[in-house]
VOTOR-400963 format. One record per residue (C-alpha): residue number from 0; residue in one letter; x, y, z. Coordinates in pm, whole numbers, plus 50000, padded with zeros to 5 digits. Each point is the difference from the previous one (the first is absolute). Layout:
<sites>
seq | type | X | Y | Z
NUM | a | X | Y | Z
...
</sites>
This chain:
<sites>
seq | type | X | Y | Z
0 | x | 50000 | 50000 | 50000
1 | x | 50094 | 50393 | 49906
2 | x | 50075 | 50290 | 50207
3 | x | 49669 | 50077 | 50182
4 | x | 49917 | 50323 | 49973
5 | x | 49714 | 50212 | 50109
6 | x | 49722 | 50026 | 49674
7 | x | 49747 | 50291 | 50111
8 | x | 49663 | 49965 | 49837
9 | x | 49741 | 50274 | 49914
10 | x | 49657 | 49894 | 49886
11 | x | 49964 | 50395 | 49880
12 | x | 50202 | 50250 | 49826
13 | x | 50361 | 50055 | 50142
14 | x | 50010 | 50301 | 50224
15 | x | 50359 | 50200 | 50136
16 | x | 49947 | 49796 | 50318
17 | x | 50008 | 49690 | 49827
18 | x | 50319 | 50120 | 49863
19 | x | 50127 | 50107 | 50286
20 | x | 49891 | 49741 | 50228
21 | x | 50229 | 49763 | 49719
22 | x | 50314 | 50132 | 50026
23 | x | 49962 | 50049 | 50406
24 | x | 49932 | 49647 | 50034
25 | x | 50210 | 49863 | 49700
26 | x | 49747 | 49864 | 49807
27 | x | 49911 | 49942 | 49631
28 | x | 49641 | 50111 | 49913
29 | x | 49823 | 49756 | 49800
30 | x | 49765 | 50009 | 49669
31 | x | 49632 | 49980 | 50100
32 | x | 49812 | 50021 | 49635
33 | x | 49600 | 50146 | 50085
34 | x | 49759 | 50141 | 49803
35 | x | 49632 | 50001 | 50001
36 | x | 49770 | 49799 | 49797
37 | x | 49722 | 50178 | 49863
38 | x | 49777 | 49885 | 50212
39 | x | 50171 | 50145 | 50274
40 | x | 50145 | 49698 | 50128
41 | x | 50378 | 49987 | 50112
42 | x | 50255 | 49804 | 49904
43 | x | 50369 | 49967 | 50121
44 | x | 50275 | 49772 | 49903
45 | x | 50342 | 50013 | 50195
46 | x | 50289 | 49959 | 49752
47 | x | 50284 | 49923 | 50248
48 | x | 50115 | 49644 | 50105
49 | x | 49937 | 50044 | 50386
50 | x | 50071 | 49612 | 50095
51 | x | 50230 | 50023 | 50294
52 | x | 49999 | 50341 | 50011
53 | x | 49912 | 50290 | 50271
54 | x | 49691 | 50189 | 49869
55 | x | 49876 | 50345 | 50182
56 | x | 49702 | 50105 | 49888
57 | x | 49900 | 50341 | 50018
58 | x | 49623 | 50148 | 49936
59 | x | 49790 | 50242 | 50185
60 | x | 49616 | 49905 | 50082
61 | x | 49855 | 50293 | 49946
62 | x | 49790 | 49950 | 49715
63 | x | 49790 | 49629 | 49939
64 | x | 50163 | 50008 | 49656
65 | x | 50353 | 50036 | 50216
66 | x | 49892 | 49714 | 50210
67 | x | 49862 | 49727 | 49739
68 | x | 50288 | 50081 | 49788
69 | x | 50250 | 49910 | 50346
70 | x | 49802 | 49662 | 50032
71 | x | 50067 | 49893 | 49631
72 | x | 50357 | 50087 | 50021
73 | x | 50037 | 49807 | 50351
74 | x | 49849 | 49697 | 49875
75 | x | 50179 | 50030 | 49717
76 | x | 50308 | 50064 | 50110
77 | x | 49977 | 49721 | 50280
78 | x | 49971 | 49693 | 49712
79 | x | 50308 | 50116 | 49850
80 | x | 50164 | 49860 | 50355
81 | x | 50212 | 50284 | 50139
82 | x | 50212 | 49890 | 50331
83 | x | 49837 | 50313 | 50163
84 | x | 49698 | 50235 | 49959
85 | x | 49979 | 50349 | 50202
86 | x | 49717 | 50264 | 49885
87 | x | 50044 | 50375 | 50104
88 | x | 49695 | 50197 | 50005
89 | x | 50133 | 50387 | 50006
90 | x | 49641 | 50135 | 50063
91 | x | 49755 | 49732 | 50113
92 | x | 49678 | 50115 | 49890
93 | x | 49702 | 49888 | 50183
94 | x | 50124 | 50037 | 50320
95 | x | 49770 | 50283 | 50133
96 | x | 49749 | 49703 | 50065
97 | x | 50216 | 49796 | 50253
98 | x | 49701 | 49906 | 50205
99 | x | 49581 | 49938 | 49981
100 | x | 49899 | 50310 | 50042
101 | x | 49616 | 49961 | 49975
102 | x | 49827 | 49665 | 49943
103 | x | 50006 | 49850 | 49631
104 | x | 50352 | 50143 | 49911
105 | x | 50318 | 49827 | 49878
106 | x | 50348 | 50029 | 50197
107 | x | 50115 | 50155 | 49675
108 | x | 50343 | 49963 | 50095
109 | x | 49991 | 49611 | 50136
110 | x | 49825 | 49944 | 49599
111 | x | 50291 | 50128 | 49819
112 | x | 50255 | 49814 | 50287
113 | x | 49838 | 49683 | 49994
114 | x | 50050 | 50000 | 49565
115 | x | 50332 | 50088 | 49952
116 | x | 50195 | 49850 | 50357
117 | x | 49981 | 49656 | 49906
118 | x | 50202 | 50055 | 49648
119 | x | 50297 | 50135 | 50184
120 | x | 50248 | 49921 | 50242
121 | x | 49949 | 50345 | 50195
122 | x | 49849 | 50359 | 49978
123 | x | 50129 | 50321 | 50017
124 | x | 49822 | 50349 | 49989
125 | x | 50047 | 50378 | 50072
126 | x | 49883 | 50206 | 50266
127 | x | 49642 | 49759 | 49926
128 | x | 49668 | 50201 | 50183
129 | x | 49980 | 49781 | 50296
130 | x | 50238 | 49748 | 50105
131 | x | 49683 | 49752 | 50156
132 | x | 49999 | 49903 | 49567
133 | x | 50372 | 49806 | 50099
134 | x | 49818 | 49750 | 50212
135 | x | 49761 | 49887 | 49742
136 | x | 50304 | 49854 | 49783
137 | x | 50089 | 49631 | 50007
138 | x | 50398 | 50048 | 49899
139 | x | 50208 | 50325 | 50206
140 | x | 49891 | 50321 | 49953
141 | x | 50224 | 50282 | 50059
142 | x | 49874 | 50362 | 49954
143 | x | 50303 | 50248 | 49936
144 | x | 49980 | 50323 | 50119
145 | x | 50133 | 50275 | 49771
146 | x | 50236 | 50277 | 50244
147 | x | 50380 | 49992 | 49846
148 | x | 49862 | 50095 | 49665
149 | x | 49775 | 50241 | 50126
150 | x | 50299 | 50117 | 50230
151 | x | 50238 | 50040 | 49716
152 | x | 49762 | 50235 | 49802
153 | x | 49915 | 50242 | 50266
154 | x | 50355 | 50020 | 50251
155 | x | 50080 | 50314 | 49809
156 | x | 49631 | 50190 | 50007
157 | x | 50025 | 50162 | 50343
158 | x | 49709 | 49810 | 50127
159 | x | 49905 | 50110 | 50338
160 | x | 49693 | 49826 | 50054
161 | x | 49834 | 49637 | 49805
162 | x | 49657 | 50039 | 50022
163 | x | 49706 | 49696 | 49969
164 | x | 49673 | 50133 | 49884
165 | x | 49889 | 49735 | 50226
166 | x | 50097 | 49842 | 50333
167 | x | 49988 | 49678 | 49804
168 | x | 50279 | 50074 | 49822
169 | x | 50223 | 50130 | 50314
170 | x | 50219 | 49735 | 50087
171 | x | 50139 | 50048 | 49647
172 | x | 50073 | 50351 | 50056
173 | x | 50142 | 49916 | 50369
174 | x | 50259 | 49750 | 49753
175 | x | 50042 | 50288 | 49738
176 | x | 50053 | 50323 | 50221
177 | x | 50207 | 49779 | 50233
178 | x | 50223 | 49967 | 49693
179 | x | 49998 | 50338 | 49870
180 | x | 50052 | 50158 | 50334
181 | x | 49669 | 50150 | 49981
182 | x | 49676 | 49991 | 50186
183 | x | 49713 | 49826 | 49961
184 | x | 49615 | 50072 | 50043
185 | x | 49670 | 49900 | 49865
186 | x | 49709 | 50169 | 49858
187 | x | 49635 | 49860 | 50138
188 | x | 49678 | 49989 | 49751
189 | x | 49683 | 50142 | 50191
190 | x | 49670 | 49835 | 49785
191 | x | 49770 | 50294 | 50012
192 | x | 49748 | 49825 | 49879
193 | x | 49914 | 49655 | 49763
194 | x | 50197 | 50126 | 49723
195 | x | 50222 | 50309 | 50131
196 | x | 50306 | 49897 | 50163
197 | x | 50189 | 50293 | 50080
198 | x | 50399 | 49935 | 50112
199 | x | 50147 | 50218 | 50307
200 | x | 50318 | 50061 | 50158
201 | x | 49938 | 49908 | 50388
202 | x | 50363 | 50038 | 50117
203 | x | 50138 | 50352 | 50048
204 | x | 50322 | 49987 | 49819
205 | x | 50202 | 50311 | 49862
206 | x | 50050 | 49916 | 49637
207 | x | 49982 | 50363 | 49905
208 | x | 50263 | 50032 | 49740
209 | x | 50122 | 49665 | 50019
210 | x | 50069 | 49706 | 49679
211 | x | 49738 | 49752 | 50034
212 | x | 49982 | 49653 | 49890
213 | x | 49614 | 49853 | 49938
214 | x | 50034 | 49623 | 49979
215 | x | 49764 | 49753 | 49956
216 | x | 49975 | 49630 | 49914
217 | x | 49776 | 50015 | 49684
218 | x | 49853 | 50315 | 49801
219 | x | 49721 | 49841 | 49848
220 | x | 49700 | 50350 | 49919
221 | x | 50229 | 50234 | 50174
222 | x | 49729 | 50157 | 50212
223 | x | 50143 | 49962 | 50320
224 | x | 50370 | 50120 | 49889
225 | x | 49872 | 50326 | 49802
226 | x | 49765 | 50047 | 50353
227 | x | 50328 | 50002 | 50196
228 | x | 50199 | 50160 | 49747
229 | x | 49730 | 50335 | 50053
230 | x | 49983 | 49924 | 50365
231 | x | 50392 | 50051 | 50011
232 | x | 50030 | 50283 | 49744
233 | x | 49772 | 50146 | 50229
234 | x | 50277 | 49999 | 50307
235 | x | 50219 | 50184 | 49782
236 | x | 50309 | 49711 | 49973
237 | x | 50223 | 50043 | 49761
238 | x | 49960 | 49765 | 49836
239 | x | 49863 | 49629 | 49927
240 | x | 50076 | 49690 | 49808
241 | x | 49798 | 49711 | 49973
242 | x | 50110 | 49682 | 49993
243 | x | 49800 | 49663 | 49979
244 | x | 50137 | 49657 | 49974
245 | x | 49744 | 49844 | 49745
246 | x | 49826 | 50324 | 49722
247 | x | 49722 | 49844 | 49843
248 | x | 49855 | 50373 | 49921
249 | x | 49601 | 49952 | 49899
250 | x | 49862 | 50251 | 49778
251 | x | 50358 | 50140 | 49927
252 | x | 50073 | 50128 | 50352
253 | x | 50321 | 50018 | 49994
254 | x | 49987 | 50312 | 49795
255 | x | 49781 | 50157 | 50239
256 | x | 50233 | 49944 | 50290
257 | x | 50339 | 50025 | 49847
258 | x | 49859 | 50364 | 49897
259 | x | 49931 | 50083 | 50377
260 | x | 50289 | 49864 | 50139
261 | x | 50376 | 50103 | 50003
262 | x | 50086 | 49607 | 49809
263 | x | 49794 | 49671 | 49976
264 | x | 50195 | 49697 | 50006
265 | x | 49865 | 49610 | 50007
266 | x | 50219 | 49687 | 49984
267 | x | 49986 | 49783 | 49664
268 | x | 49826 | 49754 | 50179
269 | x | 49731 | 50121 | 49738
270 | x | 50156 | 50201 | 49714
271 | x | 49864 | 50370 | 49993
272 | x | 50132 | 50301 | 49867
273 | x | 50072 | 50087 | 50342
274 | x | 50211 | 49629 | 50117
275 | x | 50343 | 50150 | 50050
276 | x | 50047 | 49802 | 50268
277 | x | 50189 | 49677 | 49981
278 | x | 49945 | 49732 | 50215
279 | x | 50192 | 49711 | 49805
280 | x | 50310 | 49995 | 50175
281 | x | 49775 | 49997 | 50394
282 | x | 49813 | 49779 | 49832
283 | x | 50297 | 49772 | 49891
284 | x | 50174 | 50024 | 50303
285 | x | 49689 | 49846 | 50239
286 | x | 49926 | 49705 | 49685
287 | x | 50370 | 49862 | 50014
288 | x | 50020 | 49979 | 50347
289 | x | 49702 | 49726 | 49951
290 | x | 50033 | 49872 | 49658
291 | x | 50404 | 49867 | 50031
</sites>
């Protein structure tokens, strides 16, 4: 038997963290043919000899198309008898619905974890919604959490204070401010009524003048950000940059904020006009110290 040598395996088109994510693991990226019939059915064929090889898979589950197309490749990929089988999920979509909220609903999340985990050998994902998604998974799932790359794009900004728009996002602004010798805080949402939900600043904090870095986990409509953005503006700092690990930016969004804010910037966990953030070597670093 040859050299074995990572192959990493994209059921979509190749994005810059699929290149990236390549050369900081040393791996060759291999030939996925897929096209559409017309019908609208998809078909996939992997052109690469994986016997005895190690495979990493990477595909987001944001979209159902994103998710049936993972499936084909997995099952696809797992006949062609590779020694080893490891999926990364950058942004694990469906993870909002962790849990039964009301009576009659899915666990979203344990749906799309049940299909894929038994294909692979383990799971990886990025800053996911809610960690409780992990247990549902059969093989090890390890959820890396983004902060050197986030680190490495802000340690020259003059950040004074990392900001949540929520207090469910604080302990990863404790991580972040800790890092960037800042300080961290957390903006609260008030619902004034069924459909108003108005976000506040409870904590007296002097940020008059001062750099401020917004961070979030996901930017999804924007509406909370651009609320906190105002509510910010309105304390006269000097200035603000948002920063989300995941920018899926409904109804174009991004525009909206990046025009109201002193820079946007996402990860390429999704690939945006705005994912100048790159995670790939973070990313790397926490796969090889599993997959040996």
């Amino acid at each position: 038997m040859g050299i074995v040598k990572m192959i990493l395996l994209s059921p979509g088109e190749s994005t810059p963290l699929h290149s990236e994510l390549a050369r900081a693991l040393g791996a060759s990226i291999g030939i996925v043919e897929s096209r559409s019939f017309p019908d609208g059915e998809l078909y996939l064929r992997i052109m690469d000899d994986l016997k005895g090889q190690d495979v990493l898979v990477v595909q987001n589950t944001r979209t159902e198309k994103d998710i049936l197309s993972l499936l084909m490749l997995l099952e696809a990929a797992r006949a062609l008898e590779p020694a080893r089988m490891d999926l990364l999920v950058p942004y694990f979509g469906y993870a909002r619905q962790h849990m039964r909220y009301n009576i009659g609903e899915p666990i979203s999340s344990k749906v799309v974890v049940d299909a894929i985990s038994p294909y692979v050998d383990s799971m990886f994902c990025v800053d996911i919604h809610d960690e409780e998604t992990l247990e549902y998974s059969s093989k090890p799932f390890r959820n890396i959490h983004i902060t050197e790359s986030i680190l490495n794009h802000y340690k020259d900004s003059d950040i004074s204070y990392v900001i949540s728009p929520d207090d469910g996002g604080f302990e990863r602004v404790k991580v972040i401010a800790n890092l960037l010798g800042a300080v961290p805080l957390h903006l609260d949402k008030k619902r004034e009524s069924d459909s108003i939900v108005k976000v506040v600043m409870n904590e007296i904090a002097d940020i008059y003048g001062k750099n401020i870095l917004l961070l979030d986990d996901v930017i999804s409509t924007g509406g909370t950000i651009l609320q906190s953005l105002d509510l910010l503006k309105r304390r006269k700092v000097s200035s603000v940059y948002v920063c989300a690990i995941h920018g899926i930016f409904a109804n174009k969004s991004d525009e909206t904020i990046a025009f109201s804010c002193s820079g946007l910037s996402v990860s390429n966990t999704l690939n945006t006009k705005y994912s100048n953030i790159d995670i790939s070597d973070e990313v790397a670093k926490k796969i090889k110290e599993v997959v040996k």
